[in-house]
Biopython code that builds the backbone (N, CA, C, O; Angstrom):
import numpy as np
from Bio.PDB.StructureBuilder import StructureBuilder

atoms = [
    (1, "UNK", "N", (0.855, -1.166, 0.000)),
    (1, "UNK", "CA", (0.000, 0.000, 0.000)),
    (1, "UNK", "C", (0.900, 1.227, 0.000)),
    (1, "UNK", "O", (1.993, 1.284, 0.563)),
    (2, "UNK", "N", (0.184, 2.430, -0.855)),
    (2, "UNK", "CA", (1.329, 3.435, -0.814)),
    (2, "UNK", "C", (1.202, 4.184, 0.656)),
    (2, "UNK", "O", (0.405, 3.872, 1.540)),
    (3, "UNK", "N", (2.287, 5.363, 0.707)),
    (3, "UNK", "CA", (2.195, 5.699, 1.192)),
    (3, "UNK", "C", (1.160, 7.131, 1.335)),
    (3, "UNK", "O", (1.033, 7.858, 2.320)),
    (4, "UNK", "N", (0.407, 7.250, -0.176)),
    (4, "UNK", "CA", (-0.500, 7.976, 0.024)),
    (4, "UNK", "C", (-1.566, 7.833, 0.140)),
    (4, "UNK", "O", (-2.417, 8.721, 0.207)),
    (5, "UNK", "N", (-1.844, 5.808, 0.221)),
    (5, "UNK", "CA", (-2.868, 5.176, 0.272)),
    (5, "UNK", "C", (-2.961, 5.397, 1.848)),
    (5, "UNK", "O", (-3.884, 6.004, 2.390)),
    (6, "UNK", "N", (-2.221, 5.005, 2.297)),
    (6, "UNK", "CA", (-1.909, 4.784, 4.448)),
    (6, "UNK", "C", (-2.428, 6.298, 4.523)),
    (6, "UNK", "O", (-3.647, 6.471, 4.503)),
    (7, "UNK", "N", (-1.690, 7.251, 4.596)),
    (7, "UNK", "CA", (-2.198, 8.373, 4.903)),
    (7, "UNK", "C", (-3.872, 8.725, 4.685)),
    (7, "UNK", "O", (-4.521, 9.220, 5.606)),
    (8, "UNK", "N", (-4.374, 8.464, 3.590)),
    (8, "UNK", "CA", (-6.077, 8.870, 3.517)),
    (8, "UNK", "C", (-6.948, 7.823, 4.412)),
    (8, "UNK", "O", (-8.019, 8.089, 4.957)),
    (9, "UNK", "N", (-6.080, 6.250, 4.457)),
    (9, "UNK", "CA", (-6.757, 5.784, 5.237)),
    (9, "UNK", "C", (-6.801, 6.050, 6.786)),
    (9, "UNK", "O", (-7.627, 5.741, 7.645)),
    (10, "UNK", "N", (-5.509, 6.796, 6.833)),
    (10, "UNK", "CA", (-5.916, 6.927, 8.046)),
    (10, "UNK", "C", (-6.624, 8.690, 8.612)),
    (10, "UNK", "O", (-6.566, 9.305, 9.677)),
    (11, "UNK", "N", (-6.998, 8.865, 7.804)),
    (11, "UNK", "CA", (-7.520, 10.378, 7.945)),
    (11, "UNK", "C", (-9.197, 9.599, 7.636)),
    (11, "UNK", "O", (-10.127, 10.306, 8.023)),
    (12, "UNK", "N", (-9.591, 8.271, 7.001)),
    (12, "UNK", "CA", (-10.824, 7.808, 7.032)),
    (12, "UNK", "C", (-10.891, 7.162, 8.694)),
    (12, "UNK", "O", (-11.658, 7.686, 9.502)),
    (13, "UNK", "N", (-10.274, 6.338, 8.971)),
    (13, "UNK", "CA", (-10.231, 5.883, 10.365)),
    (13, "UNK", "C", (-10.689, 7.355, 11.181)),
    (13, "UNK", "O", (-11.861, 7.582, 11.478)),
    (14, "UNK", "N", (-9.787, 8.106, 11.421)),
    (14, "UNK", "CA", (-10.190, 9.321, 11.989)),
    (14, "UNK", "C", (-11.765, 9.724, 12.083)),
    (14, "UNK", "O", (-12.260, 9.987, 13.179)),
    (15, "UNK", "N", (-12.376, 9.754, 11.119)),
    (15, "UNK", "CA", (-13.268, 10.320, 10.830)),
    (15, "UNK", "C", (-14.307, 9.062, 11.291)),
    (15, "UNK", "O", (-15.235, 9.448, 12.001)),
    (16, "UNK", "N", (-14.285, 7.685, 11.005)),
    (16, "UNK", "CA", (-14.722, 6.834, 11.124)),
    (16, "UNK", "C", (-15.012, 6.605, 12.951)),
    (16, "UNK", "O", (-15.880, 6.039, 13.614)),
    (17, "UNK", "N", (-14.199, 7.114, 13.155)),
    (17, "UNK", "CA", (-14.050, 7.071, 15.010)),
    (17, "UNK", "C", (-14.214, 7.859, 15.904)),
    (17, "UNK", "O", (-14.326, 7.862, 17.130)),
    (18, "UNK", "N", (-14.210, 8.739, 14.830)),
    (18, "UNK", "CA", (-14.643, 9.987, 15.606)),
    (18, "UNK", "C", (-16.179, 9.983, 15.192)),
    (18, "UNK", "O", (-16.628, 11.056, 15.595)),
    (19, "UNK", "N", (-16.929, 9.438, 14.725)),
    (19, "UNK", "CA", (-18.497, 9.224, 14.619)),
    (19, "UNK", "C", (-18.452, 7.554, 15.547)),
    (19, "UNK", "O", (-19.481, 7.456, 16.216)),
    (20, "UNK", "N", (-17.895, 6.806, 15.643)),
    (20, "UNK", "CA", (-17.909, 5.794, 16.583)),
    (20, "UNK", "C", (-17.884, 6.701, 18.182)),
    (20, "UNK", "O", (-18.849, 6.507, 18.923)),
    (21, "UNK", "N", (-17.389, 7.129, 18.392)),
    (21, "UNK", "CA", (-16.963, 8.134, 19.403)),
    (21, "UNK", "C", (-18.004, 8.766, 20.197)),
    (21, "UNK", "O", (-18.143, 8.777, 21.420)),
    (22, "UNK", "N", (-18.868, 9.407, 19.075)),
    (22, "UNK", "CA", (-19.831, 9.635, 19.216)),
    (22, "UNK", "C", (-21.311, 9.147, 19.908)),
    (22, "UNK", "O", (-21.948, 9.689, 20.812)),
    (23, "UNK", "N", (-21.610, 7.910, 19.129)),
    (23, "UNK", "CA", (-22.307, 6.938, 19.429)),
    (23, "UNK", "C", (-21.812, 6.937, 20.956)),
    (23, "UNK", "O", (-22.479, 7.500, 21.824)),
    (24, "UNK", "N", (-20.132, 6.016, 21.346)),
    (24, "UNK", "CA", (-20.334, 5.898, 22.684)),
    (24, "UNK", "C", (-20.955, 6.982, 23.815)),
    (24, "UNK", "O", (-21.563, 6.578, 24.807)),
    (25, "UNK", "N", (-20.753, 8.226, 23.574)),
    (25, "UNK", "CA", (-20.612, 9.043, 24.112)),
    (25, "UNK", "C", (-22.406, 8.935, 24.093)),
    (25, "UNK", "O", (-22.790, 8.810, 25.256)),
    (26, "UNK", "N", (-23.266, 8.945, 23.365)),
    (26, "UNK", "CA", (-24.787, 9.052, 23.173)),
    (26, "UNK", "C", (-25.226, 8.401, 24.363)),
    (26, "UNK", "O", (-26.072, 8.897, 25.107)),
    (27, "UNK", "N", (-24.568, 7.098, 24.599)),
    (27, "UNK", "CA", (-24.716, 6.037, 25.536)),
    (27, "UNK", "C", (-24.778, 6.627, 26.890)),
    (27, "UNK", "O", (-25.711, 6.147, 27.534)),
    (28, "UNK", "N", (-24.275, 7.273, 27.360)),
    (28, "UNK", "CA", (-23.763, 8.231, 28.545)),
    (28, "UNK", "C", (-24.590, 9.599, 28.594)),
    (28, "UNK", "O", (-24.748, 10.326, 29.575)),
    (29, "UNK", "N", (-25.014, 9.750, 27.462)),
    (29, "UNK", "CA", (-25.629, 11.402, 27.163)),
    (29, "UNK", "C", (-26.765, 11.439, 26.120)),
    (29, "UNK", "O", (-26.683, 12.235, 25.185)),
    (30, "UNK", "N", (-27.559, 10.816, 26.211)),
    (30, "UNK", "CA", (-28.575, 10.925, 25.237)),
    (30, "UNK", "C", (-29.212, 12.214, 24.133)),
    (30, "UNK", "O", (-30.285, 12.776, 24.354)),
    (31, "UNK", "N", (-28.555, 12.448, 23.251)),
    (31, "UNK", "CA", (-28.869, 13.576, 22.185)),
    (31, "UNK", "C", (-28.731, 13.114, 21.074)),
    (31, "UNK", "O", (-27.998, 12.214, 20.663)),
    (32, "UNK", "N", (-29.656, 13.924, 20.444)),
    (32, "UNK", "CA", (-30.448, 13.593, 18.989)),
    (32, "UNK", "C", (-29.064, 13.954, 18.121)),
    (32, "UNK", "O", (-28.524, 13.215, 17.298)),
    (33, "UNK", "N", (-28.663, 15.205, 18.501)),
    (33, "UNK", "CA", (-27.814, 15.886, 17.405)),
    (33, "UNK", "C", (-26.560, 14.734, 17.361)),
    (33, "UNK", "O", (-26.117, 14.372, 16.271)),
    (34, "UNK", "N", (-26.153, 14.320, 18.332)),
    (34, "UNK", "CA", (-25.054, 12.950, 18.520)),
    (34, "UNK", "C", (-25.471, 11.582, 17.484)),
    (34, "UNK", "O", (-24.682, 10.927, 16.802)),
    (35, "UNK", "N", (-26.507, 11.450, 17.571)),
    (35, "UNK", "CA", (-26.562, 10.358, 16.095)),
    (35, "UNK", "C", (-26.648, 10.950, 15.155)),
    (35, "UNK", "O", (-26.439, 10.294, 14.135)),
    (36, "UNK", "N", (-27.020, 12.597, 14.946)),
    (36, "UNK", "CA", (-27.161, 12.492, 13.478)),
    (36, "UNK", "C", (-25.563, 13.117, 12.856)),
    (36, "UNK", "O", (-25.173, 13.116, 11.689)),
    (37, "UNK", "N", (-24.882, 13.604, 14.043)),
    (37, "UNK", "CA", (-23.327, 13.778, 13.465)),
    (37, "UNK", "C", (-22.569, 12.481, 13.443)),
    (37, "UNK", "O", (-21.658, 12.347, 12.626)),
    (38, "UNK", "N", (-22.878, 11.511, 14.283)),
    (38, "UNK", "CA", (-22.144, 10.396, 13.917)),
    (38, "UNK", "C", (-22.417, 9.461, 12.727)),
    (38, "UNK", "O", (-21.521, 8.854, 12.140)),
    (39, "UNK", "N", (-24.185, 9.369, 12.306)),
    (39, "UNK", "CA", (-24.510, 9.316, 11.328)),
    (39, "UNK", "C", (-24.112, 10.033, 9.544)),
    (39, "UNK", "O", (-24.321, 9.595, 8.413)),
    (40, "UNK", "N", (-23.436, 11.359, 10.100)),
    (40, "UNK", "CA", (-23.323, 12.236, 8.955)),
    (40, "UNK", "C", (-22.002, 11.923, 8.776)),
    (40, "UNK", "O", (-21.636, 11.750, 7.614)),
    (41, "UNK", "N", (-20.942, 11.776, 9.949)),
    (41, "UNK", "CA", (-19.880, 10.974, 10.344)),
    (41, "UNK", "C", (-19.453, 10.062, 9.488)),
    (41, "UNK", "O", (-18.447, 10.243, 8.803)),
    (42, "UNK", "N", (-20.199, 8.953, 9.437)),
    (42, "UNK", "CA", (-20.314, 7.282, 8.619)),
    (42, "UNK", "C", (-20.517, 7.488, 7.252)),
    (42, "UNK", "O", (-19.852, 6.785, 6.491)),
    (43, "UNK", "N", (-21.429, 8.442, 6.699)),
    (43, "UNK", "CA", (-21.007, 8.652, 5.774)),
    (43, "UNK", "C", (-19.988, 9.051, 5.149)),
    (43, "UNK", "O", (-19.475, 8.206, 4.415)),
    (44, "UNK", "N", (-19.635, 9.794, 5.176)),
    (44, "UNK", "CA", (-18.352, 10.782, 5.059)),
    (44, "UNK", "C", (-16.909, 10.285, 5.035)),
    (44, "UNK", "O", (-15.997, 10.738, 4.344)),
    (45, "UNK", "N", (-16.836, 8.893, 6.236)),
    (45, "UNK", "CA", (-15.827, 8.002, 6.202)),
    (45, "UNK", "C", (-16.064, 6.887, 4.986)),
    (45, "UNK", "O", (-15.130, 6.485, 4.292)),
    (46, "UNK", "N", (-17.291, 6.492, 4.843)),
    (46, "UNK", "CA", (-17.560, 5.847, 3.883)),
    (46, "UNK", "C", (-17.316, 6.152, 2.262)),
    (46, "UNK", "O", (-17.150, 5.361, 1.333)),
    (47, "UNK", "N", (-17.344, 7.118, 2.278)),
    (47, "UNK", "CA", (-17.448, 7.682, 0.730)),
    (47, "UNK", "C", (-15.444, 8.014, 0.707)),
    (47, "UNK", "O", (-14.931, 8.087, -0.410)),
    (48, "UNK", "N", (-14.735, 8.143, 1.670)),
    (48, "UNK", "CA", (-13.637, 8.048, 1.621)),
    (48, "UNK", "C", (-12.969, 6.926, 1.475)),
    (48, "UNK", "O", (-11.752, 6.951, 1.293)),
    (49, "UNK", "N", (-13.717, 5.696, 1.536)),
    (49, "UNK", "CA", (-13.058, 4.852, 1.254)),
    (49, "UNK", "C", (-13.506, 3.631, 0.018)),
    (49, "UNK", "O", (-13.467, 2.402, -0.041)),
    (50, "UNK", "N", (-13.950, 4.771, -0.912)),
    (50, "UNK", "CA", (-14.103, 4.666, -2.524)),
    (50, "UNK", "C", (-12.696, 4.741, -3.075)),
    (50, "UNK", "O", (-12.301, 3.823, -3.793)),
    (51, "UNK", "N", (-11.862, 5.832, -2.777)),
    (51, "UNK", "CA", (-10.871, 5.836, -3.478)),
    (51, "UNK", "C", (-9.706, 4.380, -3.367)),
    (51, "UNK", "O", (-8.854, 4.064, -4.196)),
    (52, "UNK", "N", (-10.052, 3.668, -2.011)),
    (52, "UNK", "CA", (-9.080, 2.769, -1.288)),
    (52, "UNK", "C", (-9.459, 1.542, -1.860)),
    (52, "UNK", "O", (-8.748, 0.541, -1.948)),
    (53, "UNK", "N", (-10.738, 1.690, -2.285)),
    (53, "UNK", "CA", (-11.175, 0.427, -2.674)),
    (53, "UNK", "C", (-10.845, 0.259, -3.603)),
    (53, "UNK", "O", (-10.429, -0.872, -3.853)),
    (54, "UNK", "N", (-10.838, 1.405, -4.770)),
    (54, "UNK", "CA", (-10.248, 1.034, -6.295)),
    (54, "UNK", "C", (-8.858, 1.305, -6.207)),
    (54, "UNK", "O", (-8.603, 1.805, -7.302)),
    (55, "UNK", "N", (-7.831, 1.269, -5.559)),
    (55, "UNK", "CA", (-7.356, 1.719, -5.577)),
    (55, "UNK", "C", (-6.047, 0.265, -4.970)),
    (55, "UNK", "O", (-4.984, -0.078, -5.487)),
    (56, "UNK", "N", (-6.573, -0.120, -4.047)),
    (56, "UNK", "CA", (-5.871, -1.317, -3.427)),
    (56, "UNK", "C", (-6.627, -2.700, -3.437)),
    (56, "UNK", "O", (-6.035, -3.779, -3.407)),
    (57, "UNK", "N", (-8.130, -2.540, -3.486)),
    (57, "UNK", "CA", (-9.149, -3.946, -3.411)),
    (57, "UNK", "C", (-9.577, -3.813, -2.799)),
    (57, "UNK", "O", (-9.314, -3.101, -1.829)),
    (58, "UNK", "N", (-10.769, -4.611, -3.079)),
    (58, "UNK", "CA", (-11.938, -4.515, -1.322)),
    (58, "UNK", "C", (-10.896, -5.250, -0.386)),
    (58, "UNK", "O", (-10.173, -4.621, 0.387)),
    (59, "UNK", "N", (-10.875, -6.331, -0.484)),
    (59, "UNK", "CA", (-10.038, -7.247, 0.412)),
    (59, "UNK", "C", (-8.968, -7.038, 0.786)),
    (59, "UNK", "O", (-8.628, -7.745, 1.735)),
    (60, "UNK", "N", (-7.840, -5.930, 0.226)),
    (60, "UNK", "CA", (-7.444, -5.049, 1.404)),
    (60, "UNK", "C", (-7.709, -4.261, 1.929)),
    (60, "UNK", "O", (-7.604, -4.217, 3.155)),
    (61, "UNK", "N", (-8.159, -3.325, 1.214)),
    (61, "UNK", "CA", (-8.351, -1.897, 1.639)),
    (61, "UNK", "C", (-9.405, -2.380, 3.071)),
    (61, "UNK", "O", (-8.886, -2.039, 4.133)),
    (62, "UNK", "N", (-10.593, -3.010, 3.209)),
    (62, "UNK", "CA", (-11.597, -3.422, 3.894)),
    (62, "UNK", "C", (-11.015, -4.150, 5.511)),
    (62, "UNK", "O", (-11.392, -3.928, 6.662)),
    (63, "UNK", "N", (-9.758, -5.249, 4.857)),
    (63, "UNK", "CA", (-9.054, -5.538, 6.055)),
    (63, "UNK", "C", (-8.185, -4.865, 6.778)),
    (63, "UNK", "O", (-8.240, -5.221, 7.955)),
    (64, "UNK", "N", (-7.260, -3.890, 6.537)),
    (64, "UNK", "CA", (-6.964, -2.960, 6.939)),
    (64, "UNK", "C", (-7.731, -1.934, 7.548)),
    (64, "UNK", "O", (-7.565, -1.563, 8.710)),
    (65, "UNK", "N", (-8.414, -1.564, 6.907)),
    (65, "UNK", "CA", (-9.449, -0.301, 7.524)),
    (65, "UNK", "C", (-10.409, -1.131, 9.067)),
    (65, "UNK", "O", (-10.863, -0.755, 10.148)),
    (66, "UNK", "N", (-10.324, -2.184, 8.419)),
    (66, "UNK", "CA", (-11.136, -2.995, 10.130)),
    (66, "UNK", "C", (-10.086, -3.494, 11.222)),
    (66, "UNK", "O", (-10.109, -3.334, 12.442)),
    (67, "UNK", "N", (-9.487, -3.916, 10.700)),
    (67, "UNK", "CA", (-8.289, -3.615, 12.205)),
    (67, "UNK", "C", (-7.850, -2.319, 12.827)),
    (67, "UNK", "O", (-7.691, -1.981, 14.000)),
    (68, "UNK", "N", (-7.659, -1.506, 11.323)),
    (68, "UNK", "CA", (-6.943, -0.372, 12.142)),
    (68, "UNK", "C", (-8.380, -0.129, 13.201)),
    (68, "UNK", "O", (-8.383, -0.478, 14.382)),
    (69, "UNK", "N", (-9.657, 0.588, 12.448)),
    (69, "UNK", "CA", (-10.732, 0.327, 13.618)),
    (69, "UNK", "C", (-10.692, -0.037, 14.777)),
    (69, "UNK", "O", (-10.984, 0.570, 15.807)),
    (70, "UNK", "N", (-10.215, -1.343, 14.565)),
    (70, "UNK", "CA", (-10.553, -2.034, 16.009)),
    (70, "UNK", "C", (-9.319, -1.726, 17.183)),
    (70, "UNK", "O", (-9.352, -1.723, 18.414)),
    (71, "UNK", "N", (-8.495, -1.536, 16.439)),
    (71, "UNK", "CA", (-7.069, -0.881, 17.517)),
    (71, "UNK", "C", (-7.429, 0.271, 17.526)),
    (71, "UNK", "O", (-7.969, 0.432, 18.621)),
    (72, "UNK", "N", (-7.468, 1.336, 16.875)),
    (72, "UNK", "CA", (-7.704, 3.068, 17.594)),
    (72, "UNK", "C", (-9.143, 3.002, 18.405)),
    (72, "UNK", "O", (-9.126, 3.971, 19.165)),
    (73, "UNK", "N", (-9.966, 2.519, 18.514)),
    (73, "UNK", "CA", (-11.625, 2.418, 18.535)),
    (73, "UNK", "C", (-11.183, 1.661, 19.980)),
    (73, "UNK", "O", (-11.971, 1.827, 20.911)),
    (74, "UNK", "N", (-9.883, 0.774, 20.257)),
    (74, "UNK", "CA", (-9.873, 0.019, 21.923)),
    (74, "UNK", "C", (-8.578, 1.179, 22.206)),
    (74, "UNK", "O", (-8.529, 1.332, 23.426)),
    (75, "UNK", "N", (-8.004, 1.649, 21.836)),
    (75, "UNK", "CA", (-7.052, 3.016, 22.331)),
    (75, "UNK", "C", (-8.079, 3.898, 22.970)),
    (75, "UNK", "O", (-8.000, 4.045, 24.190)),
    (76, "UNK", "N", (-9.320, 4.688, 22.110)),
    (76, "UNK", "CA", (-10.049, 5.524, 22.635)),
    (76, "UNK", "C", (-10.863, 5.448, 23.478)),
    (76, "UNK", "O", (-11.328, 6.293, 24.244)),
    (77, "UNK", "N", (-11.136, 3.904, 23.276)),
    (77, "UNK", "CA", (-12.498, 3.358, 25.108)),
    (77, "UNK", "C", (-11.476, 3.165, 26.118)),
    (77, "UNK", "O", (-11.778, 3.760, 27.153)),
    (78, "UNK", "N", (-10.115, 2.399, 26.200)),
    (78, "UNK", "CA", (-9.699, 2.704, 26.997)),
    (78, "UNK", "C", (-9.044, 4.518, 27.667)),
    (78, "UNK", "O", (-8.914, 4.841, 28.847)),
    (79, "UNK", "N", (-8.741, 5.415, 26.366)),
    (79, "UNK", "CA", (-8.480, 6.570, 27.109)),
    (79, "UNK", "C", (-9.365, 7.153, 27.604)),
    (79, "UNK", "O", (-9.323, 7.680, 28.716)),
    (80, "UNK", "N", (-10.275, 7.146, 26.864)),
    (80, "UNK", "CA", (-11.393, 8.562, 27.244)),
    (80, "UNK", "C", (-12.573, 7.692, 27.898)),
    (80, "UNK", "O", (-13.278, 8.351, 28.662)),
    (81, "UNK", "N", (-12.969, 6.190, 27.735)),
    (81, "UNK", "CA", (-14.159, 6.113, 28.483)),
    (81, "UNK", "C", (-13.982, 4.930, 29.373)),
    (81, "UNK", "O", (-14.926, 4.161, 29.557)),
    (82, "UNK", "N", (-12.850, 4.748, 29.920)),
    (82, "UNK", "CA", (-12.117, 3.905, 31.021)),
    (82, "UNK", "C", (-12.388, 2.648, 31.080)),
    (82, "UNK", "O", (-12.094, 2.150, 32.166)),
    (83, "UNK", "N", (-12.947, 1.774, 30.141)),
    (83, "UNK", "CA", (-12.490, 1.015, 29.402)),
    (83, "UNK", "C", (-11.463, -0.077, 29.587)),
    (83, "UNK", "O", (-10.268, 0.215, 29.555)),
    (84, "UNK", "N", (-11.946, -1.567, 29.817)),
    (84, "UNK", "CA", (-10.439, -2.446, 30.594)),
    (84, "UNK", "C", (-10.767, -3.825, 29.470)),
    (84, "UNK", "O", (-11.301, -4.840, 29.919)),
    (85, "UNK", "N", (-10.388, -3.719, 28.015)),
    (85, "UNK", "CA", (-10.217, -4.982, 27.585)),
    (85, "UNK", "C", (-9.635, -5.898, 28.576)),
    (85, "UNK", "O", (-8.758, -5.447, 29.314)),
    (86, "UNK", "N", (-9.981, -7.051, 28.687)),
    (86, "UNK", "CA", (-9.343, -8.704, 28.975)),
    (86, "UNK", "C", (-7.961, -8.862, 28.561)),
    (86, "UNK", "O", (-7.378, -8.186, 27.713)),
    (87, "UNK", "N", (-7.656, -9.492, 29.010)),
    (87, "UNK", "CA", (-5.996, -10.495, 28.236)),
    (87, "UNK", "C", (-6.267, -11.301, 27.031)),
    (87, "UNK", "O", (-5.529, -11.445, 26.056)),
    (88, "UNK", "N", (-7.262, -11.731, 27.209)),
    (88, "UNK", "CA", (-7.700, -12.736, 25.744)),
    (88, "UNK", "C", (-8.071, -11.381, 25.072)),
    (88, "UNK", "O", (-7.220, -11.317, 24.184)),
    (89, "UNK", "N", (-8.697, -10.464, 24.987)),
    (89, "UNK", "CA", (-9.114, -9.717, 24.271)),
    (89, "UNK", "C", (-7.952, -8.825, 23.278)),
    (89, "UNK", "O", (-8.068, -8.469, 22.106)),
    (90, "UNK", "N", (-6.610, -8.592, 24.413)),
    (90, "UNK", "CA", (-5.731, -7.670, 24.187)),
    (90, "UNK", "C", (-5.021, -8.990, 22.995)),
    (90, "UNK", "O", (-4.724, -8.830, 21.811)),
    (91, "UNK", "N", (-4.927, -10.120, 23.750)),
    (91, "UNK", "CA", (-3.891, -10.755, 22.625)),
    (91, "UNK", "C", (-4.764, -10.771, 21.242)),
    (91, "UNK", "O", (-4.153, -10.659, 20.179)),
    (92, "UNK", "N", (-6.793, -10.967, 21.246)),
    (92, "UNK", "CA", (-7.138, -10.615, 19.613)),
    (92, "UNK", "C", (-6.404, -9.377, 18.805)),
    (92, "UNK", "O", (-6.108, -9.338, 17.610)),
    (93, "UNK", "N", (-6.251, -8.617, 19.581)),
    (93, "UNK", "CA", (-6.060, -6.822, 19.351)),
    (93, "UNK", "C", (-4.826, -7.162, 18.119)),
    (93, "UNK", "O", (-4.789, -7.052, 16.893)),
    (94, "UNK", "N", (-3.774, -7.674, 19.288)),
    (94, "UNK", "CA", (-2.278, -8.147, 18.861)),
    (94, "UNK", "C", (-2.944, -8.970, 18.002)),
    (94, "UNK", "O", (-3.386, -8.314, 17.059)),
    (95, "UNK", "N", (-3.236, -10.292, 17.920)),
    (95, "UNK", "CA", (-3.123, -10.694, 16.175)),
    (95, "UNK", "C", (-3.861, -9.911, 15.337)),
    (95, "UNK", "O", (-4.134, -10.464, 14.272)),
    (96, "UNK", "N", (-4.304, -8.712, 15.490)),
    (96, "UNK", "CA", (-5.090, -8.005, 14.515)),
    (96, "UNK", "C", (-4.207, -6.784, 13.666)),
    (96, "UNK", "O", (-4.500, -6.120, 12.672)),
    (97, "UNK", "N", (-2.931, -6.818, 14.589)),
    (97, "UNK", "CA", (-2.116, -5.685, 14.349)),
    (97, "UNK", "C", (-1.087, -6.591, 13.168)),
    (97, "UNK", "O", (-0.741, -6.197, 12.054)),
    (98, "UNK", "N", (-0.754, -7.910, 13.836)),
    (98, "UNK", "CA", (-0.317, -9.191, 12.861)),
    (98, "UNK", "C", (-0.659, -9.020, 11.303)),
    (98, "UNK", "O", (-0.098, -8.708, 10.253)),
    (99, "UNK", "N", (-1.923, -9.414, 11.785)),
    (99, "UNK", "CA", (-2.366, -9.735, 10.463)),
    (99, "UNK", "C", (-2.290, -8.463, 9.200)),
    (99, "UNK", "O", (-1.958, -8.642, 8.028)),
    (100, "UNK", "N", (-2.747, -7.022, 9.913)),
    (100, "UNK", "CA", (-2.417, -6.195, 9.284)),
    (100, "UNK", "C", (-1.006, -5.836, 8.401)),
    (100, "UNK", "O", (-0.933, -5.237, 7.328)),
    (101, "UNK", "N", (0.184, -6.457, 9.299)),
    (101, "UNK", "CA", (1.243, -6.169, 8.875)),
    (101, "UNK", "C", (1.433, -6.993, 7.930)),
    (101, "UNK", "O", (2.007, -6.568, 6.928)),
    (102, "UNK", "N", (1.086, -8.137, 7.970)),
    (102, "UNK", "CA", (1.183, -9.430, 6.922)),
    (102, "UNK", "C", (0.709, -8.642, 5.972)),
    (102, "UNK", "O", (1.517, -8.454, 5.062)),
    (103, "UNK", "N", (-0.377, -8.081, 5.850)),
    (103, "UNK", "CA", (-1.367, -7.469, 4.521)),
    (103, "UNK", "C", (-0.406, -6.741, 3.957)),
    (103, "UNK", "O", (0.171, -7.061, 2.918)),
    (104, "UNK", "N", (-0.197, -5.754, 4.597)),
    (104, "UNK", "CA", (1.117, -4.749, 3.944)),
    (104, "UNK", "C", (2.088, -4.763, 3.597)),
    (104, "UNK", "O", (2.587, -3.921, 2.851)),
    (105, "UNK", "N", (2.632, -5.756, 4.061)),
    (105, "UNK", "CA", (4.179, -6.036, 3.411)),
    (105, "UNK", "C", (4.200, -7.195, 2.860)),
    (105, "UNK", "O", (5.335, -7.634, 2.674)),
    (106, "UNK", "N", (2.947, -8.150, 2.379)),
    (106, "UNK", "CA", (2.826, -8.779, 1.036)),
    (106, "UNK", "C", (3.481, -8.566, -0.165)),
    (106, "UNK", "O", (3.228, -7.471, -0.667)),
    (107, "UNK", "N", (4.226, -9.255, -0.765)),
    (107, "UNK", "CA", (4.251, -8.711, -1.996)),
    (107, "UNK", "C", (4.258, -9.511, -3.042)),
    (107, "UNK", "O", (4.442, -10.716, -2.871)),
    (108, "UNK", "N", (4.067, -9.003, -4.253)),
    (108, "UNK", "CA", (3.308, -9.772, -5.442)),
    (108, "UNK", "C", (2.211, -8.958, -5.752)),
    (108, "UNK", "O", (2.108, -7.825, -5.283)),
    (109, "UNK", "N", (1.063, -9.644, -6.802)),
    (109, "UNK", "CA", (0.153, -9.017, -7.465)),
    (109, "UNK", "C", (-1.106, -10.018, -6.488)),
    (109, "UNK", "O", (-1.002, -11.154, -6.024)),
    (110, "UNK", "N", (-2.164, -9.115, -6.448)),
    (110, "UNK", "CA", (-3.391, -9.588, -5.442)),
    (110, "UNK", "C", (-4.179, -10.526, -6.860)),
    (110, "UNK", "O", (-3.802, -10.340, -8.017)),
    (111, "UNK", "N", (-5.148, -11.388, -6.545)),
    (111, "UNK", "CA", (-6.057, -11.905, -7.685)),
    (111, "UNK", "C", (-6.512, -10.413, -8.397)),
    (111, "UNK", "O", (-7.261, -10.398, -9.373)),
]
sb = StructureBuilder()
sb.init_structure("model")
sb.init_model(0)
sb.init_chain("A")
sb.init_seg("    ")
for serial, (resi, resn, name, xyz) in enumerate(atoms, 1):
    if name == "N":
        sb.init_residue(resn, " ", resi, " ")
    sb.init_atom(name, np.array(xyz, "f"), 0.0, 1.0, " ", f" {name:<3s}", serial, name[0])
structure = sb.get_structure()
């Protein structure tokens, strides 16, 4: 993946989590305007990751973008909403960071 592919994806993650973010936060604080920015949120990350898709494949671009997810998305419940993954949970985390790296430093041509 290039390096100008990594960079947008991760400015989609951003955006993607920061409307995840949201949601949690609804949980704690019930407001209308909180789903419909996290809603407006999801889109917005979504349509950013048109370019990733043609660009690298669903089947990377898709696996990547869901790990990284799932690692910044357990960074932010544990910082901001105190948050205590498990040991079994932390070692999924870790093979998720694995597997990512496997994806990326593949090399060859994808199907």
């Amino acid at each position: 993946m290039s390096i100008a592919n990594m960079t947008w994806l991760f400015a989609t993650m951003v955006v993607l989590l920061t409307a995840t973010s949201f949601l949690r936060a609804y949980v704690d604080h019930a407001a209308v305007w909180m789903i419909a920015l996290a809603l407006t949120l999801y889109s917005v990350g979504n349509l950013m990751m048109i370019p990733l898709l043609r660009g690298e494949g669903m089947a990377v671009a898709i696996s990547i973008a869901s790990v990284m997810q799932l690692v910044m998305a357990n960074a932010v419940a544990v910082a901001v909403f105190g948050e205590r993954p498990t040991p079994q949970q932390w070692a999924g985390i870790a093979l998720g960071v694995v597997a990512v790296f496997l994806i990326v430093t593949a090399k060859g041509e994808s199907a």
